[in-house]
VOBA-1610 file (N, C-alpha, C; in pm, whole numbers, padded with zeros to 5 digits, always signed):
BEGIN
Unk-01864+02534+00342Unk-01727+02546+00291Unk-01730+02595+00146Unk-01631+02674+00094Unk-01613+02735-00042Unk-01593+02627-00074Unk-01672+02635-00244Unk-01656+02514-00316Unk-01499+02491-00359Unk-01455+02587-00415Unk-01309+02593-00413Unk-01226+02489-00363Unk-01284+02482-00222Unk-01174+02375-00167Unk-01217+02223-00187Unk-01353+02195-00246Unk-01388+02043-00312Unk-01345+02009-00430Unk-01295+02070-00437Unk-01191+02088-00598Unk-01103+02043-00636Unk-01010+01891-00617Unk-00908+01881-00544Unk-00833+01849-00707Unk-00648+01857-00798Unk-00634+01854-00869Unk-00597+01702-00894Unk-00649+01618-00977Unk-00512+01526-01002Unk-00372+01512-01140Unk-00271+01481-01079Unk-00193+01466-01125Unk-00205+01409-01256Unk-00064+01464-01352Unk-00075+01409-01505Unk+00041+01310-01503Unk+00063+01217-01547Unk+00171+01163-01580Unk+00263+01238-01663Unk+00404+01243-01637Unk+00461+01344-01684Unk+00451+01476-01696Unk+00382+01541-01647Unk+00353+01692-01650Unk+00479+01778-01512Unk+00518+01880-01622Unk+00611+01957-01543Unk+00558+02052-01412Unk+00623+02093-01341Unk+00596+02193-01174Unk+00531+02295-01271Unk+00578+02385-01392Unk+00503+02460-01463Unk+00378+02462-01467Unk+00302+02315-01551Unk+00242+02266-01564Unk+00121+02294-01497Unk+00200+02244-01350Unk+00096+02199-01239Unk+00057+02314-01204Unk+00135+02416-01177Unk+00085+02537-01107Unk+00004+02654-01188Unk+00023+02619-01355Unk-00085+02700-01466Unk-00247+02636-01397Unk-00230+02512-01326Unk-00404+02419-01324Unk-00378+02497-01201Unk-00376+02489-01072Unk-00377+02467-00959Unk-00504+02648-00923Unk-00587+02661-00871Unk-00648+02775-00820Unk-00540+02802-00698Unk-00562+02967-00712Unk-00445+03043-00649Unk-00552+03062-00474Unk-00471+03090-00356Unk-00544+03096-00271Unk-00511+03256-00236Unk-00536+03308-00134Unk-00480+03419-00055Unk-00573+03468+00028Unk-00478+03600+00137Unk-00568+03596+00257Unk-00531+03763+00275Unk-00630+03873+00248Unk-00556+03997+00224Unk-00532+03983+00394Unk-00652+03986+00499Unk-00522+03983+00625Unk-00441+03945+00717Unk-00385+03846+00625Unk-00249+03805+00618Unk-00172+03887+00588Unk-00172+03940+00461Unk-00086+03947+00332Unk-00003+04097+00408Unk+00102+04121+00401Unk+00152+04224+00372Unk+00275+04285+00299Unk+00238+04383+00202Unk+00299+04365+00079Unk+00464+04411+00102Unk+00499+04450+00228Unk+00646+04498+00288Unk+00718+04384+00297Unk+00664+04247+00297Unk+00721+04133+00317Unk+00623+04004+00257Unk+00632+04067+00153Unk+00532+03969+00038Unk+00572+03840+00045Unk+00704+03779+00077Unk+00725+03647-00037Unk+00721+03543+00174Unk+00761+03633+00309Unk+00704+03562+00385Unk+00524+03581+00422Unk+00506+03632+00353Unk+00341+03663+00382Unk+00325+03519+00285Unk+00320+03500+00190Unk+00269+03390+00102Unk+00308+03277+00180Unk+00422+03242+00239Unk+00427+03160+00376Unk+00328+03140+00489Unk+00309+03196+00517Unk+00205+03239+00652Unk+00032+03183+00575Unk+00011+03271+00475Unk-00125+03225+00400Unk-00124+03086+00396Unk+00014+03019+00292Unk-00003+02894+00315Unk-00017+02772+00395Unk+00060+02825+00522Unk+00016+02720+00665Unk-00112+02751+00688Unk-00131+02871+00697Unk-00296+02906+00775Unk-00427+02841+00660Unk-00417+02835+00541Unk-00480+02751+00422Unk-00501+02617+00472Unk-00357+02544+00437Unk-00311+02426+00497Unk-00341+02361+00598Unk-00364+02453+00728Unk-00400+02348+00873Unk-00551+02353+00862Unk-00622+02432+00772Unk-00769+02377+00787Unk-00818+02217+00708Unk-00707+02211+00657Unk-00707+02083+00579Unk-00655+01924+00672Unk-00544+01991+00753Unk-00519+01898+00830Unk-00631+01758+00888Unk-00640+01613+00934Unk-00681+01529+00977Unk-00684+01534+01099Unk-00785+01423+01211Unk-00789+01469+01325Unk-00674+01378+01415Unk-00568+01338+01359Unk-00447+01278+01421Unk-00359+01279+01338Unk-00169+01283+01454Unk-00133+01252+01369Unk-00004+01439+01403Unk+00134+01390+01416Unk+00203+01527+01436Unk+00225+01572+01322Unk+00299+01712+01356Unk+00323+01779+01247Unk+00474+01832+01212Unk+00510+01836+01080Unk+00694+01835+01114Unk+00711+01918+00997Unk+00822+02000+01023Unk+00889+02122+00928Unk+00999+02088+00934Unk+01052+02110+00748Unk+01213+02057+00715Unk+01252+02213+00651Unk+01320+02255+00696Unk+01380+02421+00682Unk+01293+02517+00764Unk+01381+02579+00908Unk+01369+02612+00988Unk+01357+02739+00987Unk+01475+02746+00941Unk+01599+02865+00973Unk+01573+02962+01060Unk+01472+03084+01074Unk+01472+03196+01193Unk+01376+03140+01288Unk+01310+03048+01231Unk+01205+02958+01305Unk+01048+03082+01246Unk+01034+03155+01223Unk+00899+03241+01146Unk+00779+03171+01132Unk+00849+03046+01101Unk+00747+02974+01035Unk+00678+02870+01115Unk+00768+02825+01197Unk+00739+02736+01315Unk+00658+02799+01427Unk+00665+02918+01464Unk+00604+02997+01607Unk+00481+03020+01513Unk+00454+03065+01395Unk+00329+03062+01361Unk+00272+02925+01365Unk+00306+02826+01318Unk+00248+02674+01343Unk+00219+02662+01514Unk+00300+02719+01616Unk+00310+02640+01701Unk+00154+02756+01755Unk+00115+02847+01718Unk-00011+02916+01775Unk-00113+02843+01703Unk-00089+02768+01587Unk-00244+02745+01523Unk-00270+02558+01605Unk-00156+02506+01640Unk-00194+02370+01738Unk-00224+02375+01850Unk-00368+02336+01861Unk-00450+02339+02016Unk-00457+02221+02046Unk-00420+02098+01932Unk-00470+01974+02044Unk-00393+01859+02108Unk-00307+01931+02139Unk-00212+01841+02189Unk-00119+01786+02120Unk-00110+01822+01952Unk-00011+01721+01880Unk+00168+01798+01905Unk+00215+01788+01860Unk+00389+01781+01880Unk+00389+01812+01720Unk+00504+01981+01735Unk+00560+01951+01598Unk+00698+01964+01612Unk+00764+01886+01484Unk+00896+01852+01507Unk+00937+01913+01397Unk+01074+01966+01454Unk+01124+02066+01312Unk+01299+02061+01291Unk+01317+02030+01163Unk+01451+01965+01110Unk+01545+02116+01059Unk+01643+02091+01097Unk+01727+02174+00993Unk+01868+02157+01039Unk+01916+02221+00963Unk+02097+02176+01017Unk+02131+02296+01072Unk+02097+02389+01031Unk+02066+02525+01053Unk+02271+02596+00999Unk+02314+02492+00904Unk+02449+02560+00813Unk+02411+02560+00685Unk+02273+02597+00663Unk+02248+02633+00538Unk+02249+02554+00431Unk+02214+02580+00320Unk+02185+02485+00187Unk+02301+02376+00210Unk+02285+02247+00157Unk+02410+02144+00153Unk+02456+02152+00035Unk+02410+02207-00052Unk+02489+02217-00189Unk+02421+02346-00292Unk+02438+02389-00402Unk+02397+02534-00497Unk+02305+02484-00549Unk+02207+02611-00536Unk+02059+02568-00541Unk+02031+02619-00670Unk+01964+02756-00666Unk+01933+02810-00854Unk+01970+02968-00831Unk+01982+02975-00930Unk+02034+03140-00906Unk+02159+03208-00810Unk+02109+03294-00748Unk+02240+03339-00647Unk+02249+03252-00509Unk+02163+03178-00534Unk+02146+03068-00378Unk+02230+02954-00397Unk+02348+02994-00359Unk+02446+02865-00337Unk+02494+02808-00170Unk+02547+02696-00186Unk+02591+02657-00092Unk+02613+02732+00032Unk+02557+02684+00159Unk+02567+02737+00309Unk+02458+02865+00292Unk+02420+02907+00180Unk+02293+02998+00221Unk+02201+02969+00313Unk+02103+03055+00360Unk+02045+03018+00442Unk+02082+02921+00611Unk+02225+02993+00601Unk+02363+02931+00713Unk+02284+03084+00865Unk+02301+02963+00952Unk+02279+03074+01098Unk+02387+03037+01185Unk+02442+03165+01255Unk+02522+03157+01365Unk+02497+03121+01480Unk+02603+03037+01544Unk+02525+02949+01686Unk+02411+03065+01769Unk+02459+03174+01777Unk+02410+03266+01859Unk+02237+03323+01792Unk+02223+03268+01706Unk+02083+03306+01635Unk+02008+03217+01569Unk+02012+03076+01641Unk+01950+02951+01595Unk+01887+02980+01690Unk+01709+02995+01631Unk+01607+02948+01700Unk+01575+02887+01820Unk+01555+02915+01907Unk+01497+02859+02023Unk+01320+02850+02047Unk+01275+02766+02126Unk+01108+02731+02108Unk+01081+02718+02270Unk+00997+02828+02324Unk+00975+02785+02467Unk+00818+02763+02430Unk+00803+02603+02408Unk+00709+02524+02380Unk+00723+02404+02414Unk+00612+02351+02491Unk+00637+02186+02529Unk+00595+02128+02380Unk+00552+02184+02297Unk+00477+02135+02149Unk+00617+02113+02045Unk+00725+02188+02033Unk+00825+02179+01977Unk+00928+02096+02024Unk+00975+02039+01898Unk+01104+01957+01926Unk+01186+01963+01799Unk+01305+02023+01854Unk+01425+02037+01758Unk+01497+01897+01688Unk+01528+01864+01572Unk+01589+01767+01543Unk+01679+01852+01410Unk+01823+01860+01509Unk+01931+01974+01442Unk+02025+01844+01367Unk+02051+01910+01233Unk+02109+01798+01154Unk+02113+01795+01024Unk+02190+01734+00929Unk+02107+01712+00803Unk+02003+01633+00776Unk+01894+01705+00710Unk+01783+01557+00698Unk+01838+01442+00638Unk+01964+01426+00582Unk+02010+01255+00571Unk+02018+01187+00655Unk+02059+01244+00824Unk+02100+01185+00922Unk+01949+01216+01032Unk+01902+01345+01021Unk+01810+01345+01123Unk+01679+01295+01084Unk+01647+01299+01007Unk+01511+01213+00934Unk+01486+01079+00923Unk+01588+00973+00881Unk+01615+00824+00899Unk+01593+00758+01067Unk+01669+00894+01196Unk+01687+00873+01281Unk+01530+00901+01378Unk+01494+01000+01306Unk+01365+01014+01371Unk+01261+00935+01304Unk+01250+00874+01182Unk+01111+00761+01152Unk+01210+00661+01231Unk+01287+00589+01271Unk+01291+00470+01352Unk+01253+00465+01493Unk+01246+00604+01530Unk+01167+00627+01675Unk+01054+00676+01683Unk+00992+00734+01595Unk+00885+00770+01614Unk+00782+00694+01522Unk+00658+00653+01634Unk+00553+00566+01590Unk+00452+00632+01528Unk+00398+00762+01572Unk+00279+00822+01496Unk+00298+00852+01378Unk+00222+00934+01264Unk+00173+00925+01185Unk+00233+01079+01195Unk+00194+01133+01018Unk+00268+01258+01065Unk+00159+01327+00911Unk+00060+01403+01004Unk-00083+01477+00909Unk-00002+01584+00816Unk+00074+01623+00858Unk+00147+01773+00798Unk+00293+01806+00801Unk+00342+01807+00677Unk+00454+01799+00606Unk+00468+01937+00559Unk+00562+02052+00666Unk+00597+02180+00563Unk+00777+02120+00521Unk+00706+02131+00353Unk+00856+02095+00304Unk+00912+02235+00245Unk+00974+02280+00292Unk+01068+02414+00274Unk+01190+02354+00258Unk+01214+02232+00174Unk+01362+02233+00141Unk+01488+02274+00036Unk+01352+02308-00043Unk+01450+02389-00172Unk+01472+02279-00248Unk+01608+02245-00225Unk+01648+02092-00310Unk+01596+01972-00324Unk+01600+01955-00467Unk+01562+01783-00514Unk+01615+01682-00403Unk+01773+01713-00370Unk+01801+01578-00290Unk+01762+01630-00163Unk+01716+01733-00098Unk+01698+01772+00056Unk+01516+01693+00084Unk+01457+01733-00089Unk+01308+01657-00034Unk+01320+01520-00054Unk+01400+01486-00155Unk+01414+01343-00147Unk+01436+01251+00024Unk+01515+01352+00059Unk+01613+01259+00228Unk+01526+01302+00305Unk+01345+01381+00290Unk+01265+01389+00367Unk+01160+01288+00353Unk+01129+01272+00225Unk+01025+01185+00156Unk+01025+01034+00180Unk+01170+00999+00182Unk+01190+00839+00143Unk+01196+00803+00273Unk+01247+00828+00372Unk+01254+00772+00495Unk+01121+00770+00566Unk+01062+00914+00530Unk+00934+00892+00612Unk+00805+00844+00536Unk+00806+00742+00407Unk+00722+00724+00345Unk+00645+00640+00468Unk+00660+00564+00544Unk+00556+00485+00650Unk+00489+00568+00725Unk+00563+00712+00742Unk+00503+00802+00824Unk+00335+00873+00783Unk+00397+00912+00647Unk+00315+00970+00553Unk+00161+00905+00530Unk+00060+00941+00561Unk-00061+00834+00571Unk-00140+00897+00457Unk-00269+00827+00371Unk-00367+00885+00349Unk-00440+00977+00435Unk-00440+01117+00385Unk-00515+01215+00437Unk-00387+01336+00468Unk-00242+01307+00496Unk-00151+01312+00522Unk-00104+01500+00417Unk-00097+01598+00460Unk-00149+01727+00380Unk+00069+01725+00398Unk+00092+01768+00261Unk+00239+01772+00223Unk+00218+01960+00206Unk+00326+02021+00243Unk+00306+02161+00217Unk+00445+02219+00147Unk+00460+02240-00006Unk+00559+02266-00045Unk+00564+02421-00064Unk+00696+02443-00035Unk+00732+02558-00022Unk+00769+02634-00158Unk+00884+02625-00229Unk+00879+02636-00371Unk+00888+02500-00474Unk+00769+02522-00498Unk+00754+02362-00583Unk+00788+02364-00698Unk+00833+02520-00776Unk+00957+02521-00903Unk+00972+02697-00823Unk+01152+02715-00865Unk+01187+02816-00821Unk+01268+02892-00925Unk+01254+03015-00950Unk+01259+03123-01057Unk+01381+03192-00984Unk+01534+03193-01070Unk+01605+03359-00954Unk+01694+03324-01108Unk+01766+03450-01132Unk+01871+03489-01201Unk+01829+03400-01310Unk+01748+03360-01356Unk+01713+03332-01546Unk+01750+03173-01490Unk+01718+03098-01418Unk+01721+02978-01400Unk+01586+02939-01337Unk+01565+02808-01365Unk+01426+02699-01280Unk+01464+02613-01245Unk+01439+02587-01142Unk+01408+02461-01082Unk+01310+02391-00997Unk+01296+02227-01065Unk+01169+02248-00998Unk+01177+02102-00879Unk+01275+02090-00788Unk+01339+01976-00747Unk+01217+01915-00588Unk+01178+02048-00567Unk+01053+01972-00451Unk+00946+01864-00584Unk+00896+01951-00699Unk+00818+01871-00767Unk+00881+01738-00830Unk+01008+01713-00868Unk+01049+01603-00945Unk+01059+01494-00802Unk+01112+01542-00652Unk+01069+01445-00581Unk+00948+01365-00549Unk+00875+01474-00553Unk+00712+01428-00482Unk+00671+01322-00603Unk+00725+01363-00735Unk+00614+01300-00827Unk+00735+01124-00810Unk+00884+01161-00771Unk+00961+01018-00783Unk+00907+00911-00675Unk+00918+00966-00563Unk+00828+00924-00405Unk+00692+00843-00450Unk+00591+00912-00470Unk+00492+00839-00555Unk+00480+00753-00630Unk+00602+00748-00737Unk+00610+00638-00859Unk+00661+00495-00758Unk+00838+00591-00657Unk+00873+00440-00636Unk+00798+00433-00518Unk+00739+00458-00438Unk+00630+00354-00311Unk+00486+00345-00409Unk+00466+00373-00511Unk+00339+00385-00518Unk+00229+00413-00454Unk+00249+00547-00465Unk+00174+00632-00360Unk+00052+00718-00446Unk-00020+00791-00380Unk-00141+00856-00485Unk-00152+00976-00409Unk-00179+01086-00486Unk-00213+01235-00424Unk-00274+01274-00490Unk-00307+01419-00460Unk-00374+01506-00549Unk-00353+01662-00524Unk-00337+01707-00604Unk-00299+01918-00526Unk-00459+01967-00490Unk-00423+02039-00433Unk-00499+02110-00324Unk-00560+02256-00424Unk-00406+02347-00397Unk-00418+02498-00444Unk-00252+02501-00442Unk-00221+02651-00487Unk-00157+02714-00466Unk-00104+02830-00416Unk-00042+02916-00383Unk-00054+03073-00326Unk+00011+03139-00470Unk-00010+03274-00445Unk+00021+03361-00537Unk+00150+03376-00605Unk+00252+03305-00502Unk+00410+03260-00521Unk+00429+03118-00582Unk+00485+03048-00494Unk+00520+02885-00530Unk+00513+02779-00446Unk+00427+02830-00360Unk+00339+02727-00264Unk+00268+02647-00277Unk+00269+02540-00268Unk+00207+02425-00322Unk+00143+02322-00206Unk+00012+02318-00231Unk-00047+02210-00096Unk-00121+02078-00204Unk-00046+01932-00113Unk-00073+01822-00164Unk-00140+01736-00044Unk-00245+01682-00100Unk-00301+01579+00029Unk-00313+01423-00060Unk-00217+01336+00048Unk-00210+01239+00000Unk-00358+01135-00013Unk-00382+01025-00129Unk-00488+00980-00119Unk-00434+00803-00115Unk-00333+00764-00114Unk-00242+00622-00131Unk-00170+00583-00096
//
Protein backbone atom coordinates (compact mmCIF):
# COMPACT_ATOMS: atom_id res chain seq x y z
CA UNK A 1 0.00 0.00 0.00
CA UNK A 2 1.18 3.74 -0.78
CA UNK A 3 2.51 5.12 2.20
CA UNK A 4 0.30 8.03 1.65
CA UNK A 5 -2.54 6.29 2.89
CA UNK A 6 -0.68 5.43 6.57
CA UNK A 7 -0.73 8.91 6.98
CA UNK A 8 -3.77 9.55 8.68
CA UNK A 9 -4.41 13.60 9.87
CA UNK A 10 -5.39 14.53 13.37
CA UNK A 11 -7.51 17.14 14.22
CA UNK A 12 -6.62 20.67 15.93
CA UNK A 13 -8.76 22.03 18.41
CA UNK A 14 -10.26 24.91 16.94
CA UNK A 15 -8.84 24.90 13.56
CA UNK A 16 -11.00 26.14 10.62
CA UNK A 17 -12.33 23.71 7.23
CA UNK A 18 -9.51 26.13 5.64
CA UNK A 19 -7.22 25.01 7.88
CA UNK A 20 -7.83 21.45 7.54
CA UNK A 21 -7.75 21.17 3.92
CA UNK A 22 -4.14 23.47 3.56
CA UNK A 23 -2.80 19.87 5.88
CA UNK A 24 -4.83 17.24 4.27
CA UNK A 25 -2.69 15.38 0.99
CA UNK A 26 -4.72 15.82 -2.15
CA UNK A 27 -5.77 12.40 -3.82
CA UNK A 28 -6.77 11.84 -7.58
CA UNK A 29 -7.31 9.30 -10.22
CA UNK A 30 -6.43 10.62 -13.92
CA UNK A 31 -8.83 7.60 -15.07
CA UNK A 32 -11.42 8.74 -13.44
CA UNK A 33 -11.00 12.27 -13.93
CA UNK A 34 -12.62 13.96 -16.76
CA UNK A 35 -12.02 17.44 -17.23
CA UNK A 36 -15.72 18.05 -19.26
CA UNK A 37 -17.23 17.34 -15.91
CA UNK A 38 -14.54 18.10 -13.42
CA UNK A 39 -16.39 18.97 -10.19
CA UNK A 40 -18.59 15.31 -10.71
CA UNK A 41 -15.37 13.55 -11.54
CA UNK A 42 -13.86 14.70 -8.05
CA UNK A 43 -17.06 12.85 -6.77
CA UNK A 44 -16.51 9.61 -8.32
CA UNK A 45 -12.48 9.74 -7.29
CA UNK A 46 -13.72 10.28 -3.92
CA UNK A 47 -16.04 7.19 -3.39
CA UNK A 48 -13.66 5.03 -5.39
CA UNK A 49 -10.60 6.42 -2.75
CA UNK A 50 -13.06 5.98 0.04
CA UNK A 51 -14.43 2.30 -0.38
CA UNK A 52 -10.87 1.00 -0.27
CA UNK A 53 -10.90 2.27 3.16
CA UNK A 54 -14.13 0.88 4.06
CA UNK A 55 -14.30 -2.10 7.15
CA UNK A 56 -15.34 -5.60 6.65
CA UNK A 57 -19.05 -4.92 8.06
CA UNK A 58 -21.44 -2.82 8.36
CA UNK A 59 -24.02 -0.81 5.43
CA UNK A 60 -23.52 1.98 3.60
CA UNK A 61 -25.79 5.24 3.38
CA UNK A 62 -25.86 8.50 1.17
CA UNK A 63 -27.57 11.85 2.36
CA UNK A 64 -28.05 13.94 -1.04
CA UNK A 65 -29.16 11.92 -3.81
CA UNK A 66 -30.49 13.94 -6.24
CA UNK A 67 -29.91 12.29 -10.04
CA UNK A 68 -28.77 9.34 -8.05
CA UNK A 69 -24.83 9.58 -10.13
CA UNK A 70 -23.52 8.96 -7.19
CA UNK A 71 -25.40 6.11 -5.82
CA UNK A 72 -25.28 3.68 -9.18
CA UNK A 73 -21.59 4.25 -8.93
CA UNK A 74 -21.60 2.99 -5.16
CA UNK A 75 -24.05 0.42 -5.99
CA UNK A 76 -21.22 -1.28 -8.74
CA UNK A 77 -18.31 -1.01 -6.24
CA UNK A 78 -20.61 -3.35 -3.39
CA UNK A 79 -20.00 -7.06 -3.89
CA UNK A 80 -20.71 -8.29 -0.51
CA UNK A 81 -23.88 -8.32 0.21
CA UNK A 82 -24.17 -5.04 2.26
CA UNK A 83 -27.37 -2.66 1.56
CA UNK A 84 -26.98 0.94 0.79
CA UNK A 85 -29.49 3.30 1.91
CA UNK A 86 -29.92 6.64 0.42
CA UNK A 87 -31.79 9.82 1.91
CA UNK A 88 -33.04 12.80 0.21
CA UNK A 89 -36.23 14.68 -0.01
CA UNK A 90 -35.46 15.07 -3.42
CA UNK A 91 -37.31 19.21 -3.12
CA UNK A 92 -34.06 20.44 -2.87
CA UNK A 93 -32.01 22.51 -0.34
CA UNK A 94 -34.39 23.19 2.93
CA UNK A 95 -33.11 26.53 3.29
CA UNK A 96 -30.10 29.23 1.28
CA UNK A 97 -27.00 27.77 1.21
CA UNK A 98 -23.84 30.15 -0.06
CA UNK A 99 -23.74 31.93 -3.06
CA UNK A 100 -26.40 31.52 -5.83
CA UNK A 101 -27.57 28.20 -4.08
CA UNK A 102 -30.68 29.05 -2.37
CA UNK A 103 -33.58 27.40 -1.23
CA UNK A 104 -35.31 24.29 -3.24
CA UNK A 105 -32.05 24.10 -5.35
CA UNK A 106 -31.11 21.01 -6.16
CA UNK A 107 -35.33 20.42 -6.30
CA UNK A 108 -36.35 17.26 -8.83
CA UNK A 109 -39.59 16.70 -10.54
CA UNK A 110 -41.71 13.66 -9.58
CA UNK A 111 -41.02 12.43 -13.10
CA UNK A 112 -37.06 12.47 -12.67
CA UNK A 113 -36.47 11.18 -9.13
CA UNK A 114 -34.18 8.43 -9.33
CA UNK A 115 -35.13 5.03 -9.46
CA UNK A 116 -32.61 1.87 -8.40
CA UNK A 117 -33.27 -1.59 -10.00
CA UNK A 118 -31.13 -3.02 -7.16
CA UNK A 119 -32.00 -5.43 -4.40
CA UNK A 120 -28.79 -3.43 -2.67
CA UNK A 121 -30.69 -0.03 -2.65
CA UNK A 122 -33.19 1.39 -0.48
CA UNK A 123 -34.81 4.72 -0.81
CA UNK A 124 -35.59 6.67 2.37
CA UNK A 125 -37.49 9.89 0.63
CA UNK A 126 -37.81 12.73 3.15
CA UNK A 127 -36.14 15.30 5.07
CA UNK A 128 -33.21 13.94 6.97
CA UNK A 129 -35.05 15.47 10.16
CA UNK A 130 -37.76 13.02 9.69
CA UNK A 131 -36.08 10.21 7.64
CA UNK A 132 -32.89 9.71 9.58
CA UNK A 133 -34.35 9.61 13.34
CA UNK A 134 -36.84 7.11 11.65
CA UNK A 135 -34.35 4.94 10.13
CA UNK A 136 -31.62 4.64 13.30
CA UNK A 137 -34.73 3.34 15.38
CA UNK A 138 -35.07 0.48 12.91
CA UNK A 139 -32.13 -0.26 11.83
CA UNK A 140 -29.67 -2.43 13.95
CA UNK A 141 -26.39 -2.58 11.91
CA UNK A 142 -23.67 -0.46 11.94
CA UNK A 143 -23.17 1.84 9.14
CA UNK A 144 -19.00 1.66 7.66
CA UNK A 145 -19.74 4.55 5.13
CA UNK A 146 -21.22 7.84 5.40
CA UNK A 147 -21.42 9.91 1.87
CA UNK A 148 -22.39 13.20 3.41
CA UNK A 149 -23.35 15.41 0.42
CA UNK A 150 -25.46 17.66 2.45
CA UNK A 151 -24.24 21.02 1.94
CA UNK A 152 -25.76 22.49 5.13
CA UNK A 153 -24.60 22.87 8.73
CA UNK A 154 -28.17 21.93 9.89
CA UNK A 155 -28.73 19.08 6.98
CA UNK A 156 -25.25 17.33 8.48
CA UNK A 157 -26.18 18.06 11.79
CA UNK A 158 -29.95 15.98 11.34
CA UNK A 159 -27.53 13.26 9.77
CA UNK A 160 -24.85 13.10 12.46
CA UNK A 161 -26.85 13.26 15.72
CA UNK A 162 -29.35 10.67 15.23
CA UNK A 163 -27.07 8.25 13.82
CA UNK A 164 -24.26 8.77 16.33
CA UNK A 165 -24.95 4.84 17.68
CA UNK A 166 -24.78 3.95 14.14
CA UNK A 167 -21.47 5.46 13.47
CA UNK A 168 -18.72 2.88 14.82
CA UNK A 169 -14.93 3.06 15.14
CA UNK A 170 -13.49 2.34 11.78
CA UNK A 171 -16.75 3.94 10.47
CA UNK A 172 -15.19 6.09 6.99
CA UNK A 173 -17.50 9.62 6.92
CA UNK A 174 -17.24 10.99 3.24
CA UNK A 175 -17.76 14.73 2.98
CA UNK A 176 -18.73 16.23 0.09
CA UNK A 177 -17.97 20.01 0.40
CA UNK A 178 -16.38 20.32 3.71
CA UNK A 179 -16.07 24.38 3.15
CA UNK A 180 -17.82 25.74 0.02
CA UNK A 181 -16.56 28.77 -2.17
CA UNK A 182 -19.49 30.45 -4.85
CA UNK A 183 -20.15 34.21 -5.38
CA UNK A 184 -17.35 35.68 -2.76
CA UNK A 185 -18.90 33.70 0.14
CA UNK A 186 -17.63 30.43 2.50
CA UNK A 187 -19.00 28.17 4.14
CA UNK A 188 -17.89 25.65 5.97
CA UNK A 189 -21.15 23.94 7.70
CA UNK A 190 -20.33 19.99 6.89
CA UNK A 191 -16.94 20.94 8.93
CA UNK A 192 -18.46 22.98 11.95
CA UNK A 193 -20.85 19.82 12.30
CA UNK A 194 -18.44 17.00 12.26
CA UNK A 195 -16.08 18.88 14.60
CA UNK A 196 -19.76 19.77 17.02
CA UNK A 197 -20.81 15.80 16.77
CA UNK A 198 -17.43 14.91 18.14
CA UNK A 199 -17.22 17.48 20.98
CA UNK A 200 -20.96 16.70 22.07
CA UNK A 201 -20.81 12.55 21.93
CA UNK A 202 -17.26 12.65 22.38
CA UNK A 203 -16.22 11.08 19.60
CA UNK A 204 -12.51 10.86 17.97
CA UNK A 205 -11.46 10.91 14.21
CA UNK A 206 -8.93 11.66 12.08
CA UNK A 207 -8.84 12.90 8.08
CA UNK A 208 -7.85 10.66 5.68
CA UNK A 209 -7.11 13.01 2.36
CA UNK A 210 -8.73 15.17 0.30
CA UNK A 211 -9.59 15.52 -3.58
CA UNK A 212 -8.53 18.31 -5.67
CA UNK A 213 -12.04 20.11 -4.89
CA UNK A 214 -13.66 19.87 -1.34
CA UNK A 215 -13.86 16.37 -0.62
CA UNK A 216 -13.07 15.36 2.46
CA UNK A 217 -12.58 11.62 3.88
CA UNK A 218 -12.80 11.06 7.77
CA UNK A 219 -12.41 7.67 9.54
CA UNK A 220 -13.69 7.57 12.83
CA UNK A 221 -11.29 6.32 15.75
CA UNK A 222 -13.98 6.92 19.11
Amino acid sequence: MDPFFSMPVLPIPGETAASVLQRLRRVHFPAIYNADDRFFSYKLISLFYAISFVGPSGDFAEFGVYKGRCARFLLELIKDGRKLHLFDSFEGLPEDWVGDWKKGAFAMKDGDIPTFDSSKATVHKGWFSDSVPRFAATHDLPLSFLHIDCDLYSSTKDVLWPLNGHIVPGSILLFDEYQMESAGQVDDGEHRALVEWASMFGRGYEYLWRTEWMQVAVRVTK
